[in-house]
NUSE-31834 format. One record per residue (C-alpha): x, y, z negated. Coordinates in steps of 0.2 Angstrom, whole numbers, padded with zeros to 4 digits, always signed. Layout:
NUSE-31834
XYZ;...
This chain:
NUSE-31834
-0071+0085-0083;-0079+0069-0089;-0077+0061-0107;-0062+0048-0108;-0074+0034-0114;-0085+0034-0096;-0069+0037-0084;-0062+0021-0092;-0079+0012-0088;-0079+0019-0069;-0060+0010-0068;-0068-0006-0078;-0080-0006-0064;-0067-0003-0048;-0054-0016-0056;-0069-0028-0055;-0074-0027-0037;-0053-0027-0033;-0052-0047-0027;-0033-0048-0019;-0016-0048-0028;-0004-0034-0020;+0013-0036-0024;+0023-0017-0024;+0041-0019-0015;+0052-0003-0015;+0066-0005+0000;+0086-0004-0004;+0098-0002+0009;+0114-0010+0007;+0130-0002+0017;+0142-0014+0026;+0154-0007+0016;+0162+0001+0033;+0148+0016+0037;+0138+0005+0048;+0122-0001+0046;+0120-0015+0030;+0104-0027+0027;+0087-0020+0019;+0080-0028+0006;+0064-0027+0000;+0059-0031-0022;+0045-0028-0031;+0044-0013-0042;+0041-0015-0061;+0022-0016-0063;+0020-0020-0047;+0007-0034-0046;-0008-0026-0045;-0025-0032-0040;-0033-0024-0024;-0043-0024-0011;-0040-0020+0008;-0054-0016+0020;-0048-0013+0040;-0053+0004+0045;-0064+0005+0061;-0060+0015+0073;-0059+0020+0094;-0040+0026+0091;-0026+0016+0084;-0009+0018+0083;+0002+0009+0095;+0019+0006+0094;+0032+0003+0105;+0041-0012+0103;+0054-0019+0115;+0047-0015+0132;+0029-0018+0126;+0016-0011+0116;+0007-0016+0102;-0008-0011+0092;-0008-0009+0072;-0023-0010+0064;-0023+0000+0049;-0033-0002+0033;-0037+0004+0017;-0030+0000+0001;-0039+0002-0015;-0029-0002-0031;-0029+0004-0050;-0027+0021-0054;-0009+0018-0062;-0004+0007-0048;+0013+0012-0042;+0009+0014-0025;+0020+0027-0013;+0024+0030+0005;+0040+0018+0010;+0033+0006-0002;+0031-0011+0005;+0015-0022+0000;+0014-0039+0000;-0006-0046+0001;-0011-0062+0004;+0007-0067+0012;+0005-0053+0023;+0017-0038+0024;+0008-0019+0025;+0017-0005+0026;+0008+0014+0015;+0006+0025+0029;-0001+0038+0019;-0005+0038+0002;-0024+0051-0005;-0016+0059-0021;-0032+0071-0021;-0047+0069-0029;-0059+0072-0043;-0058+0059-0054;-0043+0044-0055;-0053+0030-0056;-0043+0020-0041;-0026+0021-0031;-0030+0025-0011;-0019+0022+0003;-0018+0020+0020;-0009+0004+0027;-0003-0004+0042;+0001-0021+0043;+0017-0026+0048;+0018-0040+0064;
């Protein structure tokens, strides 16, 4: 365990190097009121505009999608946000005007100094 007074300097340090605003959306479905499918909508969550920083992940296997009757590639990227960010898988982020999606969120490690997630932007 390290003393409260130097964790909060290592999370000064991270939120100084984090150059990108993310914006947090959390998705609601509305119904069409007769059991089919409604509209999603996507808002942000409270305190969620948060600063961040993404960097693209390199390397030989991405995912690819299916879509329509082509394929195509998703890069992915990681996210590094404040410790108390409210980020979550099925969370939508907005950064930069570009939509991302969590793919998978790191909840384990040794000292909460950042928020780490996996995101694939949205095409």
């Amino acid at each position: 365990m390290i003393p409260d007074a130097l964790l909060t300097s290592f999370r000064a340090q991270v939120a100084a190097r984090l150059p990108d605003t993310c914006v947090i959306q959390a998705r609601s479905d509305t119904g069409d009121g007769a059991g089919g499918p409604g509209t999603v909508a996507y808002t942000a969550v409270t305190g969620g505009t948060v600063a961040c920083r993404i960097d693209p992940i390199k390397s030989n296997s991405q995912d690819v999608l299916q879509v329509g009757r082509g394929e195509h590639l998703r890069v992915q990227y990681q996210l590094t946000a404040p410790h108390d960010a409210p980020v979550e898988i099925d969370r939508r982020l907005v950064i930069n005007g570009e939509n991302y999606e969590v793919v998978s969120l790191s909840a384990e490690h040794s000292w909460r100094v950042s928020t780490r997630a996996i995101i694939g932007r949205i095409d």
